[in-house]
N, C-alpha and C positions, 0 to 999 in steps of 0.2 A: 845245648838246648835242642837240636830241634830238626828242622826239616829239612829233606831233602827234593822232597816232592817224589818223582817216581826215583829215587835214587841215580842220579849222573846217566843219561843213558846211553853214553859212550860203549860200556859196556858189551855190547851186543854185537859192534866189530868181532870178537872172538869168534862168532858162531861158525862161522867158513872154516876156523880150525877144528873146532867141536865135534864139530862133521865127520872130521876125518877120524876123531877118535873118539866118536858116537857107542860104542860099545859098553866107555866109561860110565855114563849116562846114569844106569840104573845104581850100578853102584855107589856114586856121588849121592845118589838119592835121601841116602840112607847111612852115609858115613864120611861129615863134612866138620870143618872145624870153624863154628859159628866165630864174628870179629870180634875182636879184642874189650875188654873195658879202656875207654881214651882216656883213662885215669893210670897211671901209674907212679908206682911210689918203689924206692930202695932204700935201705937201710944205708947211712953215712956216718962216720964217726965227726961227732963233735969238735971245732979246733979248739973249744976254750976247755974242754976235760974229755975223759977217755969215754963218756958215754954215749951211747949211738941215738943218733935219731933220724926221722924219717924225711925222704926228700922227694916231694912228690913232683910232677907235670901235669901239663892235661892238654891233649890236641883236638883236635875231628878224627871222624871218619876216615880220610886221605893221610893223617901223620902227618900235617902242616897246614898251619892258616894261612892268609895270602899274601902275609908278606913274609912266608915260610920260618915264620918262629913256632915254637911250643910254647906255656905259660909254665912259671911256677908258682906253684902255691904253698902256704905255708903251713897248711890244715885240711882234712879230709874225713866227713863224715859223712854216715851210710846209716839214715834213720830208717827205723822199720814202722815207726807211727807214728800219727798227727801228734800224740803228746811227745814223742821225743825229738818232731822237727819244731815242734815248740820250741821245746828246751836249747836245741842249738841255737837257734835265732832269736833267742832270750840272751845267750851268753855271747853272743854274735853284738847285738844290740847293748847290751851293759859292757863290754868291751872297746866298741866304735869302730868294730871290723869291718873291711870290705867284704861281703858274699856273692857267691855267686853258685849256680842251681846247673847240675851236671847232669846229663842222658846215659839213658844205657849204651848206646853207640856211638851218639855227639855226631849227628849228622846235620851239623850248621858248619857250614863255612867260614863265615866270618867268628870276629872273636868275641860273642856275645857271651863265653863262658868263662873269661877271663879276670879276675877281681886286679885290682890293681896292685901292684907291690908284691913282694915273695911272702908276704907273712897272709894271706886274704884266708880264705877257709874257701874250702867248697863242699857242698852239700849234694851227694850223689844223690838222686832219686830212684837207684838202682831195686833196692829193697820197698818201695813205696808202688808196690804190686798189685793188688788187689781188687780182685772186683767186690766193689762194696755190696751192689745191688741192682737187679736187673728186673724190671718191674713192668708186669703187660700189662696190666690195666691202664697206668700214665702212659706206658710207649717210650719210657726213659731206661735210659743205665747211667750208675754212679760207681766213677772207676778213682782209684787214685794215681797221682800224676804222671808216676815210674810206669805205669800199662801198656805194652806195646799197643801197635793200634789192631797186628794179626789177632792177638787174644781178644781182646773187643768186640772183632769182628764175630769169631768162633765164640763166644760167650750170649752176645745176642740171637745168634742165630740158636742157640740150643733153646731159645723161648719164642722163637717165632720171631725174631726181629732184625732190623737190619737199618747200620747206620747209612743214610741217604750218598751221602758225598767223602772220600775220601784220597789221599795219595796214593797213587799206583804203588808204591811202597811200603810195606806193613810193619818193617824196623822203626819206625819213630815212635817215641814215647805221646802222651794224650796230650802231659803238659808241654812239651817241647814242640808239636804239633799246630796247637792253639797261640801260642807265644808269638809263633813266625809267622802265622797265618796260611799254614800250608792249606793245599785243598786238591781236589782232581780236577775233572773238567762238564762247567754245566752251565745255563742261566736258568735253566727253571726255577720255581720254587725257591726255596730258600740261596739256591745257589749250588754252589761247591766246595766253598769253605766250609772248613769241619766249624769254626769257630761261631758262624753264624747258627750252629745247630746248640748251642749250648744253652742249658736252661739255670745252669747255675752254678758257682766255681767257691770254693773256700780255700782263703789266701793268708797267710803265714806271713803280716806282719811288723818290725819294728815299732816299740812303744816304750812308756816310759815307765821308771819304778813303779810306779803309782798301779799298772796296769801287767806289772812283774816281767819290764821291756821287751812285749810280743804279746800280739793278740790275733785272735782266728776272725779274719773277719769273713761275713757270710753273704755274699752274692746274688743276688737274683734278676732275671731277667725285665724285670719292672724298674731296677736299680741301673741309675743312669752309669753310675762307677763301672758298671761292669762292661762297658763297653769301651774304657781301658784295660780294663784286665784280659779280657777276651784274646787282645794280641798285647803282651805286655813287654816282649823281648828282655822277658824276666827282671826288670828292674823295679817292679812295685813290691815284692815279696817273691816268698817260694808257696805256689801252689801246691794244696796237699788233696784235693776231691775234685772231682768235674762230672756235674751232670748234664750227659747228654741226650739230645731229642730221638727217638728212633723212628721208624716206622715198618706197620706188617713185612716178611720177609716177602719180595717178588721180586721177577725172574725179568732179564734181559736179553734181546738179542744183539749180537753184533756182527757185523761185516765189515771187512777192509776191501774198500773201492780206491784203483789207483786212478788218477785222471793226469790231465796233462797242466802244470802250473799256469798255463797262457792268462786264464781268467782267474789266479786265483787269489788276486787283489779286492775281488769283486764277492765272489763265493764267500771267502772269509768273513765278511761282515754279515751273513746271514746266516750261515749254518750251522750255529751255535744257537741257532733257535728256532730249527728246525727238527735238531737229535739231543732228547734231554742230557744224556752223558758224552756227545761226539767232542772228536778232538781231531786234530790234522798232523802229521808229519813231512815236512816241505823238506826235498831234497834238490836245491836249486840249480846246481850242476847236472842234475839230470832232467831238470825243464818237470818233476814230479812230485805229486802231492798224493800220501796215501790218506784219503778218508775213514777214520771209523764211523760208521753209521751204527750208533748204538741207542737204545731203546730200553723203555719198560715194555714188556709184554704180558699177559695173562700170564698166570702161574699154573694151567692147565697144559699150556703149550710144554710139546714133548726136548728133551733135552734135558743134560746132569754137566754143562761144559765148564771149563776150569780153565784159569788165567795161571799159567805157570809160564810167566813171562821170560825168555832164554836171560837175558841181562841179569836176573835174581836167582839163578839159580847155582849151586854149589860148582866149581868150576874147577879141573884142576890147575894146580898153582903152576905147571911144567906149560902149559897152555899160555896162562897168562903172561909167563913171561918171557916166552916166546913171538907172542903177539908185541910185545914190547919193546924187545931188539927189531924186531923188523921194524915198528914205526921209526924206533931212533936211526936206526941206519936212512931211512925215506928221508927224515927230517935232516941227516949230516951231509948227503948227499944231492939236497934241493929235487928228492925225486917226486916230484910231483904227479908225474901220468903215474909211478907204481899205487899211488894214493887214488888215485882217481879208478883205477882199474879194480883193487881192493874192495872201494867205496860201495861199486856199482854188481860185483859180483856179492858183497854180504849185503847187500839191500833185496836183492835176488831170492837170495836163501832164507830171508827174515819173513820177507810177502808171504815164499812158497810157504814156509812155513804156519802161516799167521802167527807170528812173533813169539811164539810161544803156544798159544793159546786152546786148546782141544774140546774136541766136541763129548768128552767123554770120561775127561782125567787122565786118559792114555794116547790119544793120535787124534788128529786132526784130518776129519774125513770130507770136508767141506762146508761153506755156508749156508746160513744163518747158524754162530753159534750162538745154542740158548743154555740158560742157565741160570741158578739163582745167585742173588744179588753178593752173597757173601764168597763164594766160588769166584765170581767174577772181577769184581770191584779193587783189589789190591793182589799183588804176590811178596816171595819172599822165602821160596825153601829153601834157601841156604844157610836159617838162621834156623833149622829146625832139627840138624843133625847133631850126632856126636861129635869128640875132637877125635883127629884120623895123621895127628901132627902134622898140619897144614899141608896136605898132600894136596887138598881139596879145600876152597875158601870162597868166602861172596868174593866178588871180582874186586871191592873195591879195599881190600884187607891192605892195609899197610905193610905187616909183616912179611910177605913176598913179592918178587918184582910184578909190579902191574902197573893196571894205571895210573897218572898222573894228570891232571887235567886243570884248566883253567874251564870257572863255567858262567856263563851271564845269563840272568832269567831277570826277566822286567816285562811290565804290564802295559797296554800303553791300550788307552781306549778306544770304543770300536770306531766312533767319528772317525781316528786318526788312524787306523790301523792299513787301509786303502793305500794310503800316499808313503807310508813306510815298508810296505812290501814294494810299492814300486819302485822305491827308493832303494831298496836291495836287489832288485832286479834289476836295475841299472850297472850297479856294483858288481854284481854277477857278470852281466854281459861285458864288461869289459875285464875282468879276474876270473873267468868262470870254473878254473884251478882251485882255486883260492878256495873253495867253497865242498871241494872233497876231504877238507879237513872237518867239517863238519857232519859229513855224509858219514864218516869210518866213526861217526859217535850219532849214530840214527836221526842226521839230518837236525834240522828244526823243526822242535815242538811247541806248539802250538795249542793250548788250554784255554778253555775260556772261562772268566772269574766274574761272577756278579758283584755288583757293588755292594759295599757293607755300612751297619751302622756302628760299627767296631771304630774307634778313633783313627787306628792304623792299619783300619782294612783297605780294602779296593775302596776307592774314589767315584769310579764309575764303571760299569759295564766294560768288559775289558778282554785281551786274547795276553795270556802270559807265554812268554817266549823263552823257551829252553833251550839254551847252544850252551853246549860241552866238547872242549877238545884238547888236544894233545900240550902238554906243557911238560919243557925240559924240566929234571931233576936238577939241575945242577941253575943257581942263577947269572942272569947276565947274558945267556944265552939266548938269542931269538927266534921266535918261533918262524916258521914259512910260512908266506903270507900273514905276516905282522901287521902290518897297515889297512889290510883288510877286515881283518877282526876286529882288530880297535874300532877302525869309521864307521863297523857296523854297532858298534857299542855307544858310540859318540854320537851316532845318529838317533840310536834309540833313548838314550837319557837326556841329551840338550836341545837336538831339534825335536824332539817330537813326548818330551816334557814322561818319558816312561819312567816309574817308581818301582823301586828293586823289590826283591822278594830278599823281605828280610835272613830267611836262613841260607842266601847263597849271593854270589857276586863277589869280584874285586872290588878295592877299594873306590877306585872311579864312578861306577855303578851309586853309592852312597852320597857322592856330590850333592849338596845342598837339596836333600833327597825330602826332608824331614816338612822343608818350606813346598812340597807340594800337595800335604794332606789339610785341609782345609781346620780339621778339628785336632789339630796337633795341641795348642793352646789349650783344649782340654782335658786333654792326655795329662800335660806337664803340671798341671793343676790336681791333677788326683794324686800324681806322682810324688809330688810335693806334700799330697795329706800323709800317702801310705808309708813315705818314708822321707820323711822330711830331712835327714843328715845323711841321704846318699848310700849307704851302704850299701846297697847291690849295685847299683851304677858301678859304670867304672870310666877310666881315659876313651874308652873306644864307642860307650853307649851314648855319654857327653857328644862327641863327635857328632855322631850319627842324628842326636837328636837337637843339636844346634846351640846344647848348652856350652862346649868348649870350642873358642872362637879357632882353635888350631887346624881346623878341621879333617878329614880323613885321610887329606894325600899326604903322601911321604917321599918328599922332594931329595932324591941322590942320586947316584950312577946308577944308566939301568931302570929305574924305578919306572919308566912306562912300559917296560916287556913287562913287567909282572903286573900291570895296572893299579900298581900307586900312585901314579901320577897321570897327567899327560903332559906330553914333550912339550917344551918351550925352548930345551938347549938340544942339540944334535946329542952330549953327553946324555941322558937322557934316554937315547935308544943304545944303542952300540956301534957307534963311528967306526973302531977298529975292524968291524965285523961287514960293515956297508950300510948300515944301516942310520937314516939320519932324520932326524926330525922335520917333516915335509904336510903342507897342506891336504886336505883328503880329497880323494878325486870327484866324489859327488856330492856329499856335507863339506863343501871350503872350509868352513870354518871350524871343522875338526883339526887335529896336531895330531900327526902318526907317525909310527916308525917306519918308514921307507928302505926300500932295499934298491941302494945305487949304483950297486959296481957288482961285478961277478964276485964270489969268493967261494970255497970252498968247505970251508971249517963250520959251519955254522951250528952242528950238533945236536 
């Protein structure tokens, strides 16, 4: 399903390598091997006869959910139209199958696209392409669910229009988008959820003979249902249309201001209402916060500038994973100053750079860049080239060594957002190491979400927090500065009551996540009309949404490095390794994994 928001933005460490082999550049431009379908299937022979049949999977984006399995599935279909996603979910439906509704890239994290059992079906929305209709006089476009959001965007604008809010990311599908509730960053206006801009959604389904089991049903924004469907986390149906709101295409400027973090417990709570689209990047080992100051401006103002953000762009694979033995060695060796020195010299190169970003589509000559809304607002050229046999890949491709990352994003409202930066600040100053693991994946990001009328939208007024960082391949192995990450995780979900961004987060992150949305009870109510026998649900959406009392942890050796639990037994972190289940040093009432004793092997 779904979102990544700006896609992981670890990513960007690279660029100090890039540099050196800057030459690459133009070429990658133009001759990249977009990522994989997370769907794959191989022919297997039958053990009860000699005839072959098909054995499919289905992962994310990264090649593992967070408790590093893959799913199988037992079925695989690729509708091209609303009558033949009928048709599956008719036969979906008269069967009593579990479904579940697949992305072109499967940029959610967790395992919302998982049916339960090896025999489930999944219903790719890969071929469910189309722009239906793009219409100036409303100010709408009607796309179907499989539409990236980059097409969207370049499809609007070819009529004068431009959708308000979006993910820095252009790879996520519209339906997969809306589902998770991804968004960019804003409180004007309607917000920054894409989902709060929709005018109206046609949903795919479960019914009975009577009704030839599947029906379209048709959504509007006057219709209170649809403020389930809006963020569904795909268990009401499969969405096959979405209309959405636009408005005339205008131009923005932006600037990155670096300040010093002293105040910026204080800052934070206002300057998300200050800059229609501002956002913050907080790098706390280096006492730094870069600002964007971004803006609508006249559409007169001079400027053609373009967001070709370095993290999204085609990279090659020799880079990547080269960047990758250096962290693992950092991480085998407890080298922490090499991480800090890294941190602080690609943070350097990103500023000088503006992250990407150009006054021109070619080089970045200085501030204010201006530019219009569709240039600026998302990136993503790495998913725009030919294949080049993975010479060249988005950074986050599975198929070559790259990154791996563990990432927690959770909202926490603006009343409380004051006392929980200084609440990391604290944590900082006493670990202030601990916190270049964060810096070598662009620091913490920092988004601001208005509140929705979405069942499972934003709650209220709120800064959504992006930390992404290094996590070993191999499990059982702990990361450096373990205990730190976690009690910044622990701080943010139980003390200060922060609700996950559904397409990302470890399992921890989901803890009794469901009981903070006030209108959840309504949710579960439409749920219950649209598909009364569960068939898209599955064990992990049960969880999540409070219906299966087992709930999301997954209590065994190890299970809180990987954030399936938290510790309660020393077994739990990795004893053999030093590491032991210990109170947290500024949240007490966090359970972290502690690192005790010197050792060496850590990996």
């Amino acid at each position: 399903m779904a979102e990544l928001g700006r896609i992981h933005s670890f990513v960007i460490k690279l660029f100090s390598m890039w540099a050196v082999c800057s030459f690459l550049f133009p070429y990658c431009t133009v001759h990249c091997s977009p990522p994989p379908n997370p769907i794959k299937c191989v022919s297997k022979s039958s053990r009860t006869s000699s005839r072959n049949s098909s054995y499919c999977t289905i992962s994310n984006a990264i090649g593992a959910f967070p408790d590093r399995s893959i799913c199988e599935v037992g079925h695989v279909v690729y509708p091209k139209t609303e009558e033949e996603l009928v048709s599956v979910v008719a036969m979906a439906s008269k069967n009593k199958m579990k479904v579940k509704i697949a992305t072109r890239y499967g940029h959610s994290l967790p395992k919302l696209v998982c049916p339960d059992g090896n025999n489930g079906l999944l219903i790719s929305t890969l071929h469910l392409n189309r722009i239906v209709n793009v219409n100036p006089s409303t100010a709408t476009i009607t796309v179907e669910s499989g539409v990236i959001l980059g097409d969207l965007i370049k499809q609007a604008a070819k009529s004068g229009l431009a959708l308000t809010a979006a993910p820095y990311w252009w790879g996520l599908t519209v339906g997969g988008l809306i589902s998770t509730a991804a968004h960019g960053s804003g409180l004007w206006g309607r917000g920054s959820s894409v989902h709060d801009y929709v005018e109206s959604i046609r949903i795919v389904t479960p019914s009975g003979p009577n009704e030839g089991y599947a029906k379209v049903r048709m959504l509007y924004s006057s219709d209170p249902d649809i403020n389930a469907a809006k963020v569904s986390l795909g268990v009401l149906g499969a969405i096959s249309q979405v209309t959405l709101r636009l408005e005339p295409l205008f131009k923005r400027s932006i600037t990155f201001t670096e300040k010093s973090d002293s105040d910026l417990a204080i800052q934070a709570t206002t300057f998300g209402n200050e800059h229609e689209f501002g956002d913050i990047s907080w790098y706390p080992n280096q006492h730094k916060a870069i600002y964007r100051v971004d803006d609508r401006i006249s559409s007169n103002a001079f400027g053609n500038g373009l967001n070709n953000f370095i993290g999204f762009r085609p990279t090659p694979s020799a880079a990547l994973a080269a960047a990758r033995t250096a962290e693992e060695i950092q991480e085998s060796t407890s080298d922490a100053n090499g991480k800090c020195i890294n941190a602080k010299s690609t943070t350097t190169a990103l500023v000088t750079s503006a992250f990407g970003f150009t006054n021109d589509g070619i080089a970045f000559t200085g501030y204010p860049i201006i530019g219009y809304q569709n240039r600026l607002q998302a990136a993503g050229s790495c998913l725009e080239s030919p294949n080049d046999g993975l010479a060249t890949v988005c950074p986050t491709d599975p198929r070559v060594k790259g990154v791996f990352y563990h990432q927690l994003t959770f909202s926490i409202e603006l009343s409380k957002v004051q006392n929980f930066i200084e609440d990391t600040q604290k944590l900082r100053d006493l670990k202030p190491k601990a916190f270049c693991n964060l810096e070598l994946y662009t620091g913490i990001l920092m988004r601001y979400v208005k509140a929705s009328n979405a069942y499972l939208g934003k709650q209220e007024d709120a800064i959504d927090f992006d930390i992404t960082y290094y996590r070993s391949t191999n499990p059982g192995i702990p990361q450096l500065f373990q205990d730190v990450l976690e009690e910044i995780e622990q701080i943010a979900v139980f003390k200060y009551q922060g609700i996950p961004h559904w397409g990302k987060n470890r399992n921890v992150g989901f803890i009794g996540a469901v009981t903070k949305y006030k209108n959840a009870g309504e949710f579960l109510k439409v749920k219950e009309t649209f598909d009364p026998f569960g068939l898209f649900s599955s064990k992990w959406t049960d969880q999540i949404l409070g219906l299966d009392q087992s709930g999301v942890t997954i209590v065994k050796e190890h299970c809180a490095l990987e954030g399936l639990c938290i510790c309660s037994e020393d077994i739990h972190c990795a004893p053999a390794k030093g590491y032991y289940c210990r109170p947290g040093r500024v949240y007490k009432e966090a359970r972290v994994c502690s690192r005790l004793n010197v050792v060496t092997d850590l990996v």
